[in-house]
N, C-alpha and C positions, 0 to 999 in steps of 0.2 A: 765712821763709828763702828767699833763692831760687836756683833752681834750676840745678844743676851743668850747664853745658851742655860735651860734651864736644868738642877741639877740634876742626877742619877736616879734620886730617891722622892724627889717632887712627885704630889698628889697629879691627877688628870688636869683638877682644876687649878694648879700653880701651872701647869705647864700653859693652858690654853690662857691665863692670865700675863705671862710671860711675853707670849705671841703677840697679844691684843696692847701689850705696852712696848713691844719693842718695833710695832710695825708705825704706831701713834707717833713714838720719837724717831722712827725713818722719814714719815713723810714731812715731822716739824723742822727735823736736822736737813736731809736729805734734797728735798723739793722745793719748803720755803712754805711749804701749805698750811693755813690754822685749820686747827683739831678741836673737837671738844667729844668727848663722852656722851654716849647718850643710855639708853635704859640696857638690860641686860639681862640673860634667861636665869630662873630658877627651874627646878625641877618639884614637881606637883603629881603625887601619884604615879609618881614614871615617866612623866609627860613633862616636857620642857613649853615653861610658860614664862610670859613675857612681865620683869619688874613691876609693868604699873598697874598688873591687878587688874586689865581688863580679861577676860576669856575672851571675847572676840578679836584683840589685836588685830588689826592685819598687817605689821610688821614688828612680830613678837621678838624684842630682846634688840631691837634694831630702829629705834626714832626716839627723835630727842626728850627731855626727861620733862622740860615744863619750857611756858614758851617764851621764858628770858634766853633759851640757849643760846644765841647768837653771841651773847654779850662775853661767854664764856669760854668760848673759841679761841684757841691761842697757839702761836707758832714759837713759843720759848719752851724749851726742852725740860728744862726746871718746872714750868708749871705744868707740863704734860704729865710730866712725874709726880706731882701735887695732887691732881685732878683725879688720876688713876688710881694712887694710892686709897680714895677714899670708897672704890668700888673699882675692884682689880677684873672684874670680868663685865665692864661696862663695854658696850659697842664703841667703836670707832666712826665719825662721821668727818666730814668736808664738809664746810661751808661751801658754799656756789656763790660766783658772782663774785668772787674776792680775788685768787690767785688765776682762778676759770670757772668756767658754765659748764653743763655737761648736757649732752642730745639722749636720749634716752626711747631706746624702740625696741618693738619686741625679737626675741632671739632670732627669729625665722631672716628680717627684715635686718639684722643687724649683722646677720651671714653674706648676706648680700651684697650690703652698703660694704663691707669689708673686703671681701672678693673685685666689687667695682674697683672701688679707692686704691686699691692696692695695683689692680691692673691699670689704672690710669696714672700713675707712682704719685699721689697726693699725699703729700707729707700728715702724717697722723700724730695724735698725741697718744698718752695712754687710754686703753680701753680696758674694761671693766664686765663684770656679767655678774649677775645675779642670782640665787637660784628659782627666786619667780619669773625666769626663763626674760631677761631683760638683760640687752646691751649696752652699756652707758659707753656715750663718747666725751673726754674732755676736748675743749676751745675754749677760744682766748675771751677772758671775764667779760661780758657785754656783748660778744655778739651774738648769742644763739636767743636772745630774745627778740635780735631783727625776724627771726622764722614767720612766725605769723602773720606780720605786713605784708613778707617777701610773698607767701601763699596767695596773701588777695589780689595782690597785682598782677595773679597768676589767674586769678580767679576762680580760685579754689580755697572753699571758706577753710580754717582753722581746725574745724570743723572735722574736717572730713578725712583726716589721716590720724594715723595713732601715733604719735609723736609728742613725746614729755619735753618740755625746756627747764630746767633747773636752772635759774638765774638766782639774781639776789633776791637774799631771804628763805632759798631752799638750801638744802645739803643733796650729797652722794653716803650711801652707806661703801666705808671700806674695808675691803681684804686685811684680814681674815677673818672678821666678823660675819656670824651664825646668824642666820636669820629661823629663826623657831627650828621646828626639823627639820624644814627644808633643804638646809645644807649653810655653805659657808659662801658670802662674795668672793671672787677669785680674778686676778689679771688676765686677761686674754693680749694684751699687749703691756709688757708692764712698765713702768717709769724708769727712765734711762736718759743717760744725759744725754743720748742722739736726741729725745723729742720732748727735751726740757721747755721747746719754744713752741708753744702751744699753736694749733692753725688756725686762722678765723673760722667762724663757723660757715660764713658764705665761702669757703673753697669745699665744704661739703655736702651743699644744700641739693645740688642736683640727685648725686648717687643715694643722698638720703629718700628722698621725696620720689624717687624711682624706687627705691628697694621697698620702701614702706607700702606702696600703692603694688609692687610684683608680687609681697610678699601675702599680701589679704587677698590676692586674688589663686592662688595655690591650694585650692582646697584639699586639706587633708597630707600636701607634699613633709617631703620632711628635710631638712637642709639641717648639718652638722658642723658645730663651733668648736673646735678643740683650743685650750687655753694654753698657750705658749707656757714653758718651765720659766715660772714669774716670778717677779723680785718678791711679790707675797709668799711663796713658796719655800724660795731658795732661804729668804730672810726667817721665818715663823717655822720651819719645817711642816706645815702641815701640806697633807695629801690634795692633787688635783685630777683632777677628772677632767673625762670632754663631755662636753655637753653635747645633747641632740635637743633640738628647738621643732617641735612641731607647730604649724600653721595654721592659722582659724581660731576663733573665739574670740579675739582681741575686738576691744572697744574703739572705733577709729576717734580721734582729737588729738588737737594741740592742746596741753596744759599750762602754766606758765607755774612754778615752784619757787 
């Protein structure tokens, strides 16, 4: 499919609208992934704030709009364009737990697990970062909700690591959606037919559950994630950066989403 380029004379916001519906219909064309729209920034006194009118948000412009969302998720290109048309600069979300689950840990720890997996050649799927300094990993739909069992047999409560699981009934926010100021989601590996076939989550569980427990105990260290030139990029033309992920402060648990 290629790529919606927007025109010469298009406002900031046709262009950033453009992005957010041609990255929507990559991954429904592209991947096989259902999408659905979720809330979306306005601007408020100069300050970018999140659709639904909370001040507090805490993920302004970026979680789902009301909580039928699920039911409106969809992988047909036709209703992605439907959907969007009715709020052109609505976030982009993934369901979890449908085409994949995604591991979710904080940047320091997600430097780590990457540098590990890579030197051990453990086949990966696409990865993701945040800019609430968060590295999201996809695997295969169902298994990263084994994590938390796999922990206790380990004897190590759920508890006691800061590790998200995004299964069913959660979502992933996706590239190139803005999350308040903070900046934009961005691929640090990006979807490619080499790792269309997602890895279980048990061929990740060791390098995870090491980097997580290396990475809280680094007080104050600083470890650096540069985001691979990614199909979010290359596709939406917008700008990437490398991220620096500083160490400490994180809440240790397993969550289930």
């Amino acid at each position: 499919m290629a790529t919606r380029t927007p025109p010469a004379h298009a406002s900031a916001a046709d262009t950033v609208a453009a992005h957010l519906l041609d990255a929507a219909l990559r991954y429904a064309e592209d991947r096989h992934w259902d999408v659905v729209p979720g809330t979306w920034l306005t601007t408020v006194d100069g300050m970018p704030r999140c659709s639904c009118g909370h001040p507090a948000c805490a993920s302004p412009g970026a979680h789902p709009v009301d909580p039928g969302w699920a039911g409106l998720a969809t992988g047909s290109t036709l209703t992605v364009r439907r959907l969007w048309s009715g709020q052109p600069l609505a976030s982009v979300l993934l369901p979890t737990g449908r085409a994949f689950d995604a591991l979710d840990v904080s940047e320091a720890a997600g430097c780590l697990a990457l540098a590990r997996l890579e030197r051990l050649g453990v086949p990966l799927g696409p990865v993701l970062c945040t800019p609430t300094r968060r590295v999201v990993f996809f695997v295969l739909p169902g298994s990263a909700s084994k994590f938390p069992a796999r922990l206790r047999r380990l004897g190590r409560p759920p508890a006691s690591i800061d590790l998200v699981v995004h299964a069913a009934g959660g979502h992933v926010v996706a590239p190139p959606t803005r999350v308040g100021s903070a900046g934009h989601t961005q691929w640090v590996r990006e979807p490619t037919a080499e790792n269309r076939w997602l890895p279980d989550a048990e061929s990740l569980f060791n390098a995870m559950v090491y980097a997580v427990r290396a990475s809280a105990g680094l007080d104050g260290g600083r470890r650096t994630l540069t985001p691979t030139p990614s199909w979010g990029r290359r596709q939406t033309g917008l700008t990437e950066v490398g991220v620096r992920g500083a160490v400490g402060g994180a809440g240790e648990f397993v969550r289930l989403r």
